[in-house]
Backbone bond lengths (Angstrom), bond angles and torsions (degrees), N, CA, C in turn:
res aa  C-N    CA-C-N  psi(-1)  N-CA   C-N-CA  omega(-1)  CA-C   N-CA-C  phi
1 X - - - 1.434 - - 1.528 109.94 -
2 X 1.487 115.67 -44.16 1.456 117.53 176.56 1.703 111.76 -41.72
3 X 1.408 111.47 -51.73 1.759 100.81 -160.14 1.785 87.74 -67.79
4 X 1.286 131.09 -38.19 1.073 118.06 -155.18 1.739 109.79 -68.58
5 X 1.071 107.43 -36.26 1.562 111.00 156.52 1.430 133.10 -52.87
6 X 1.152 111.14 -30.49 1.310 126.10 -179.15 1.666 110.42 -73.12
7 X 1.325 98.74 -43.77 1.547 119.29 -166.57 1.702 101.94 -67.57
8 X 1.717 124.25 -34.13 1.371 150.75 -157.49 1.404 96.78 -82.50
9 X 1.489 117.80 -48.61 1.476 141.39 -154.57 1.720 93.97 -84.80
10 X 0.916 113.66 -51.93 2.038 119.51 -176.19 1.663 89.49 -74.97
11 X 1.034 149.78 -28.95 0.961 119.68 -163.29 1.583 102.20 -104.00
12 X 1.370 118.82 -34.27 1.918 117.14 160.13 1.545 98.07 -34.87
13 X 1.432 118.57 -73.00 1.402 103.30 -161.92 0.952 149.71 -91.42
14 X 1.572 90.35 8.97 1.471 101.18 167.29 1.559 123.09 79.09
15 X 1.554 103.22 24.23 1.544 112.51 -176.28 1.539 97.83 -76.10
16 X 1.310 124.34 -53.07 1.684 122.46 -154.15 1.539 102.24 -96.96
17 X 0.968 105.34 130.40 1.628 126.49 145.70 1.865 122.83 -27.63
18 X 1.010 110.91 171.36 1.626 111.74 -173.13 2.003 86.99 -72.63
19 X 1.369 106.69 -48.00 1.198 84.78 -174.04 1.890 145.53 -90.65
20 X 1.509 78.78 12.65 1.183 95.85 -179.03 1.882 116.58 -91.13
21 X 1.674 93.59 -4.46 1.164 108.43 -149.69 1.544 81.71 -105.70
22 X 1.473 130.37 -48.21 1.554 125.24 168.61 1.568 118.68 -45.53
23 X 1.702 113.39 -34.60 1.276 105.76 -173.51 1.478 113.53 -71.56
24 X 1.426 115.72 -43.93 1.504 121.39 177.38 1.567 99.41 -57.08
25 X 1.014 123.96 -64.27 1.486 132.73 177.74 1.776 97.25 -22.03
26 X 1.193 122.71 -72.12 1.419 128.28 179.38 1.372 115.58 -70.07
27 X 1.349 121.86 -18.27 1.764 110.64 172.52 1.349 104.80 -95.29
28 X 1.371 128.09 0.19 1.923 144.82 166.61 1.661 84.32 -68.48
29 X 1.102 127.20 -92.48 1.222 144.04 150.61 1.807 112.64 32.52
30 X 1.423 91.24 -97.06 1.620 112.64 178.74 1.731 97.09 -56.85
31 X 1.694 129.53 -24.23 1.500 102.15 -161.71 1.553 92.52 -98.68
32 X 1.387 108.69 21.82 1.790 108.50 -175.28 1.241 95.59 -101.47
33 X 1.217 128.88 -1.21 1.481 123.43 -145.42 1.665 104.41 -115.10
34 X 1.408 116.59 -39.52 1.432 152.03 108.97 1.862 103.59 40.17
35 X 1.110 82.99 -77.61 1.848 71.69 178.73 1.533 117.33 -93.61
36 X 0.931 117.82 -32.71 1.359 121.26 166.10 1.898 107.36 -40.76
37 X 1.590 114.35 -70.14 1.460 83.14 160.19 1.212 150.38 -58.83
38 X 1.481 116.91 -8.80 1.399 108.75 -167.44 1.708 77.43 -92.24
39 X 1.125 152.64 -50.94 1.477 141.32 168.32 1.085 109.93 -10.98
40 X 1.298 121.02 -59.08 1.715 119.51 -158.89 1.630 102.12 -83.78
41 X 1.148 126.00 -32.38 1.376 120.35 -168.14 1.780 90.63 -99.96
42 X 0.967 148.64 7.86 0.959 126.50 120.02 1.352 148.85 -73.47
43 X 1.095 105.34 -21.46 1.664 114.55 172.88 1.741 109.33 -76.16
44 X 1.243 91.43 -28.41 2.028 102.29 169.92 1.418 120.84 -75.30
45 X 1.306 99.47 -35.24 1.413 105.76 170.57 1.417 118.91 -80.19
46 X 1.348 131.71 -37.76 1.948 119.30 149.57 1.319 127.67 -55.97
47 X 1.500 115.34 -12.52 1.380 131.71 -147.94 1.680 107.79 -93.24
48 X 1.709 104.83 -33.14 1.357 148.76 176.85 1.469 105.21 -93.26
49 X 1.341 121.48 -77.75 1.415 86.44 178.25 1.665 125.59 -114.18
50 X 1.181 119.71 68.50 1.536 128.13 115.80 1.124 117.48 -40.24
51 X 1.329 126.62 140.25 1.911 132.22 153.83 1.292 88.96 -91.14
52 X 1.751 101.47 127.24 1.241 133.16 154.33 1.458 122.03 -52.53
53 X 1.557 125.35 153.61 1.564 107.36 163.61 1.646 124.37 80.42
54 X 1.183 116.08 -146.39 1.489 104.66 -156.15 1.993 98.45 -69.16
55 X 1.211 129.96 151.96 1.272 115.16 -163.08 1.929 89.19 -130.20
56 X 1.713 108.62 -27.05 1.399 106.19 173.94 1.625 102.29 -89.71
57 X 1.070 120.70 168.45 1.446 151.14 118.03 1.295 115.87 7.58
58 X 1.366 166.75 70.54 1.321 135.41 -151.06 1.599 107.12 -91.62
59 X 1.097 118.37 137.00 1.546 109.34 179.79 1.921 105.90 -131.92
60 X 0.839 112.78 -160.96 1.990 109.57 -147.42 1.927 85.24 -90.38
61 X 1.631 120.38 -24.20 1.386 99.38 -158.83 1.208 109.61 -103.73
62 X 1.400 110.00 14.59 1.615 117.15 173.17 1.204 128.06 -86.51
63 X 1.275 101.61 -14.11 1.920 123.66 175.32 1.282 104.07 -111.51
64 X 1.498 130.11 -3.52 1.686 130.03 173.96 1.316 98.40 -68.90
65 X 1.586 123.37 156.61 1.270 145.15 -135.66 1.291 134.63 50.17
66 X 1.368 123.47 -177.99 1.241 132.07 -178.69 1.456 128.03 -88.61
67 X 1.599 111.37 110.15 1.581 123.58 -173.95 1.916 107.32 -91.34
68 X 1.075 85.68 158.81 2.076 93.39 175.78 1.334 98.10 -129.86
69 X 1.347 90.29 107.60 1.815 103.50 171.87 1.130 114.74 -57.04
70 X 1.694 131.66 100.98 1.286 145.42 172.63 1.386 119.03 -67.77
71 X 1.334 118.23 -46.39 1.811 117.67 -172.84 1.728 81.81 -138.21
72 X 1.707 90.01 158.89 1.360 92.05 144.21 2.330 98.01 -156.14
73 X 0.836 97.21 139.54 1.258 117.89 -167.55 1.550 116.27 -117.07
74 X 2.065 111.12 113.79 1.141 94.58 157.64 1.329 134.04 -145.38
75 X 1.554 129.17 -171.55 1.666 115.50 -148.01 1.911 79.08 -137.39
76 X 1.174 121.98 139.60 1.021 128.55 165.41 1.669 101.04 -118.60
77 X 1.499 111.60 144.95 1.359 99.61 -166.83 1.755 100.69 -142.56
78 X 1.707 130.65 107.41 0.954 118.23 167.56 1.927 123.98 -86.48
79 X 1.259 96.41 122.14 1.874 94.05 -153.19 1.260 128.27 72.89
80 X 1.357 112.99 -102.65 1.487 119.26 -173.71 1.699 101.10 -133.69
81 X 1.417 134.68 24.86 1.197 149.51 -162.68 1.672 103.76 -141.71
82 X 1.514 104.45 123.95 0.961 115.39 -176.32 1.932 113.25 -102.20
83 X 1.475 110.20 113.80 1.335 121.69 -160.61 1.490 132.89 -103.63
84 X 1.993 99.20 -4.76 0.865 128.62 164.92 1.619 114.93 -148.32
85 X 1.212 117.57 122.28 2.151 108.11 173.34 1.608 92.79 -128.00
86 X 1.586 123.73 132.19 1.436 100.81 -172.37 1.755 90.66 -167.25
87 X 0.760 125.05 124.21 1.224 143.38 145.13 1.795 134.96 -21.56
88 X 1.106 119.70 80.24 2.012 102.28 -152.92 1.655 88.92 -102.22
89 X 1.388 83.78 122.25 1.848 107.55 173.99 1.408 96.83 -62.57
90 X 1.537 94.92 152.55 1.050 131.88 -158.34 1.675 94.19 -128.84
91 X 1.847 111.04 120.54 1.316 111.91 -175.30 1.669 112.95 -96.78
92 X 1.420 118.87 127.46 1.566 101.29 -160.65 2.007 108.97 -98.19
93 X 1.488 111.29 21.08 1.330 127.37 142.98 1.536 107.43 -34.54
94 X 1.109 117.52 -67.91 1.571 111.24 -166.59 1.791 118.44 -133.05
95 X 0.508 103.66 162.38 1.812 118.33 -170.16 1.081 130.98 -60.56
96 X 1.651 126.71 70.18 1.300 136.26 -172.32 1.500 109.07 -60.90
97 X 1.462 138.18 111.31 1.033 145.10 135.34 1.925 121.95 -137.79
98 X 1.292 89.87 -169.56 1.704 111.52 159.55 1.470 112.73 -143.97
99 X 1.424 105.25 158.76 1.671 118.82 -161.06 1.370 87.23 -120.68
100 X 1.375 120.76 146.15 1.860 111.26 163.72 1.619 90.37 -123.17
101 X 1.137 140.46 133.12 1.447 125.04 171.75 2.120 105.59 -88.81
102 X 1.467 115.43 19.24 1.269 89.52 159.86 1.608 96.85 91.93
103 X 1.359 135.47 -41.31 1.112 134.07 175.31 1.874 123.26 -84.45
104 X 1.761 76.37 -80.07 1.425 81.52 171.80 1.882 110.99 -176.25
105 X 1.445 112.60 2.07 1.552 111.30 158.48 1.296 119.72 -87.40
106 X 1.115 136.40 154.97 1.324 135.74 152.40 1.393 119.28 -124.02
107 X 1.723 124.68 -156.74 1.630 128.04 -146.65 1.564 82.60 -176.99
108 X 1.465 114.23 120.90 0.930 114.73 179.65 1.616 124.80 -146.88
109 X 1.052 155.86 109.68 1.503 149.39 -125.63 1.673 114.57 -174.33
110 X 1.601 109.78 106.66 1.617 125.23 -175.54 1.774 88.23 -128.06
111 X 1.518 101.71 110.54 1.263 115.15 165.10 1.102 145.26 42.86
112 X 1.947 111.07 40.57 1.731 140.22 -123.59 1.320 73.76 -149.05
113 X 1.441 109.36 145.79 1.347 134.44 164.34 1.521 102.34 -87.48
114 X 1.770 135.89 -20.19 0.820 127.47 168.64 1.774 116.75 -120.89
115 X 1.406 123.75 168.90 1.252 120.91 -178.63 1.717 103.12 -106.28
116 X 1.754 99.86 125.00 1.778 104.58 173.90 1.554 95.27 -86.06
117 X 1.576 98.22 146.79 1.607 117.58 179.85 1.891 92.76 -123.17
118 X 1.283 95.54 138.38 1.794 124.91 166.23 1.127 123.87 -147.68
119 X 1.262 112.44 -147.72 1.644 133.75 -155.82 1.407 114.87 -129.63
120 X 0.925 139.39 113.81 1.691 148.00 160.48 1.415 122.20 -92.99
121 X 1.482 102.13 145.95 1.806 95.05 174.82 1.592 94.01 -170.98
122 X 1.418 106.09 145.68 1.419 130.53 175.02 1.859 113.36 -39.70
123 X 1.061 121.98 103.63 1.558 113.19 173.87 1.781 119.30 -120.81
124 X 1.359 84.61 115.29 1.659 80.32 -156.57 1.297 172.43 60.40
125 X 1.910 91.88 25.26 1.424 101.45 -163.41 1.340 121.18 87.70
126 X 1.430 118.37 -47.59 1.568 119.26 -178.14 1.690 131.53 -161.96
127 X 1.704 77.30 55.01 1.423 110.53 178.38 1.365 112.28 -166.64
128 X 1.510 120.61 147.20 1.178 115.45 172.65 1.613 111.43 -121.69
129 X 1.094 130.77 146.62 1.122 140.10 157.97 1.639 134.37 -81.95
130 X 1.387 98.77 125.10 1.519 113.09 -155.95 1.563 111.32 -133.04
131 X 1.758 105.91 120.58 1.255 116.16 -153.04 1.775 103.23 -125.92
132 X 1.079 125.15 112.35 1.279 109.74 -160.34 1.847 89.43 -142.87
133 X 1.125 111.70 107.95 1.648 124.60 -155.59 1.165 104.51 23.74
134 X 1.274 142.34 -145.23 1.128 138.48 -163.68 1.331 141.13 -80.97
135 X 1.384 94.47 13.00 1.532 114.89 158.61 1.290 111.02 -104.47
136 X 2.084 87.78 141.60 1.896 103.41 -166.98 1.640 85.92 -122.59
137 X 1.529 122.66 143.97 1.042 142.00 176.04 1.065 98.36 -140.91
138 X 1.660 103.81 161.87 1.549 121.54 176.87 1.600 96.65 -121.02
139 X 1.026 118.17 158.14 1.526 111.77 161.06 1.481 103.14 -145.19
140 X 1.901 100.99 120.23 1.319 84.51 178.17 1.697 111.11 -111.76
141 X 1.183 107.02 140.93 1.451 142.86 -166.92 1.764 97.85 -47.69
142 X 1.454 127.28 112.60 1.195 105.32 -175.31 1.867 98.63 -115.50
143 X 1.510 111.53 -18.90 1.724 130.93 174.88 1.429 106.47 -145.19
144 X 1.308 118.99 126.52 1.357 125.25 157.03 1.853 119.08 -124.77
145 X 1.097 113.05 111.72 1.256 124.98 177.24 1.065 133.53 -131.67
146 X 1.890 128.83 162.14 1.175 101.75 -168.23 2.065 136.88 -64.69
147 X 1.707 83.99 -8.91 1.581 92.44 179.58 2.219 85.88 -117.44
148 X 0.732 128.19 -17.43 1.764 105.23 -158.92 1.824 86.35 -113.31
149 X 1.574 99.72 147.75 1.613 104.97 171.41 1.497 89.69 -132.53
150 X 1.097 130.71 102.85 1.790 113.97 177.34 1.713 91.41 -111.93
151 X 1.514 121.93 142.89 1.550 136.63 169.72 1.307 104.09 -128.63
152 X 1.570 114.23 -179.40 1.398 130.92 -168.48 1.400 97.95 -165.21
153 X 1.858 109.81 118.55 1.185 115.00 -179.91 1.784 108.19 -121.49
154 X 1.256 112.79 136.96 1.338 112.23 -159.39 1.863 102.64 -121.05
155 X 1.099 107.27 125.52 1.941 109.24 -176.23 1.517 107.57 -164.55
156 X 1.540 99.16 143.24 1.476 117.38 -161.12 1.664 85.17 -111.27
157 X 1.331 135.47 9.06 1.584 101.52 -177.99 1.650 104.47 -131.55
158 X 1.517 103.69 41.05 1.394 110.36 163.92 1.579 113.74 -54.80
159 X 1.158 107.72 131.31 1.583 116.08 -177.01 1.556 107.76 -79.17
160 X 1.423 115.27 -15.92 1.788 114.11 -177.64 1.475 101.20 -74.13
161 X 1.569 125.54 -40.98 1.656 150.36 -134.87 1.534 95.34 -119.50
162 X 0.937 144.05 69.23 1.613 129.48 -163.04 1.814 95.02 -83.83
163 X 1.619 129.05 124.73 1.116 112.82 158.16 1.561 85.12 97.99
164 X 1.279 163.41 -28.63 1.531 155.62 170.00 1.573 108.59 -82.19
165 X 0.948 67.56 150.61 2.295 88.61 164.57 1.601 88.10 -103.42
166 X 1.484 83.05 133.32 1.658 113.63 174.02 1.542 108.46 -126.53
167 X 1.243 96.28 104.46 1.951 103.98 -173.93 1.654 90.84 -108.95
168 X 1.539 108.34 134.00 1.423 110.16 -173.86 1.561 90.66 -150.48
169 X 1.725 102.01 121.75 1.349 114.24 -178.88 1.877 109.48 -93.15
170 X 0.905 113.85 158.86 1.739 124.65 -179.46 1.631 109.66 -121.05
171 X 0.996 111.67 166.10 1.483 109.26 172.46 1.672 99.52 -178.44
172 X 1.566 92.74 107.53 1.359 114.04 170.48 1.470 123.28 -94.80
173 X 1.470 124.43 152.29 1.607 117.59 -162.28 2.034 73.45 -140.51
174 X 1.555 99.02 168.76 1.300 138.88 175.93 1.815 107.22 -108.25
C-alpha cells in the first residue's frame, strides 16, 4: 500500500516530471511483483524438502494380513540403459496374493498352482526381509497404506538376465 501512496502523493504535487513519474510507475510495478515471488519459492522450498515416501516408522503389523497382488512390473537394466520395462500378466485362474501373519511367516502366490510359505522380518525401518526356501529377498518399502502395499526388489543373479540388474516393483491392494 505504501508505494501506492507514494506514487498518489508525487503526482498531487506535482514534484516529478513525466519522467520521473514513469520510473516510480515501474518501481510500483517490480514492488507488486514482490510477493508473488517469495510465494513461489516458498511453496518450492516445502515442496523440496518434504521426505518423500514412507512418512511412519514401518513395523511388522502394518503389512499383517492379506494383500492381492495387483501389478507387478519389471525393468531389466544393462548399466545405466534400460533393455527391458514390461509388465508380467497376471493369470486370474488362481489367486494372486501374499499373507503376512503379523509376526514373521508369510504365504505367498503369483500365478502357481501352489502357494510358497517363508519367513519375514523387519530390515531397517523400510524394508522387509523375505525368505522363502532358499531364496533371500529384500523388499524395499516404497508405499505402505491402509489399502496400497507397493515394494521394489532389486537382483543381479536372475538366471533369465545373466549379468543385468533386474529391479521388479509389486503393488499390492486390500
Amino acid at each position: 500500500m505504501a508505494p501506492f501512496i507514494l506514487f498518489t502523493t508525487l503526482k498531487r504535487n506535482k514534484v516529478a516530471g513525466k519522467t520521473l513519474l514513469r520510473e516510480i510507475n515501474f518501481s510500483v510495478k517490480k514492488l507488486l511483483l514482490i510477493p508473488y515471488i517469495v510465494s513461489i519459492l516458498l511453496v518450492t522450498f516445502i515442496n523440496t524438502g518434504c521426505k518423500k515416501g514412507i512418512k511412519d516408522p514401518v513395523t511388522l503389523d502394518k503389512a499383517a494380513g492379506k494383500w492381492s497382488i495387483n501389478a507387478i512390473r519389471m525393468q531389466v537394466l544393462n548399466g545405466s540403459t534400460i533393455i527391458k520395462d514390461s509388465t508380467i500378466p497376471w493369470r486370474p485362474v488362481v489367486e494372486n496374493f501374499v499373507t503376512f501373519n503379523g509376526i514373521s511367516t508369510l504365504n505367498y502366490n503369483f500365478n502357481q498352482a501352489t502357494t510358497s510359505s517363508g519367513n519375514y522380518t523387519l530390515y531397517q525401518y523400510d524394508s522387509i526381509r523375505i525368505q522363502i526356501g532358499s531364496d533371500n529377498r529384500k523388499w524395499k518399502i516404497l508405499l505402505l497404506t491402509t489399502t496400497n502395499f507397493n515394494i521394489e526388489t532389486t537382483s543381479t543373479d536372475n538366471n533369465a538376465y545373466p549379468g543385468s540388474k533386474v529391479v521388479t516393483f509389486q503393488g499390492f491392494v486390500r
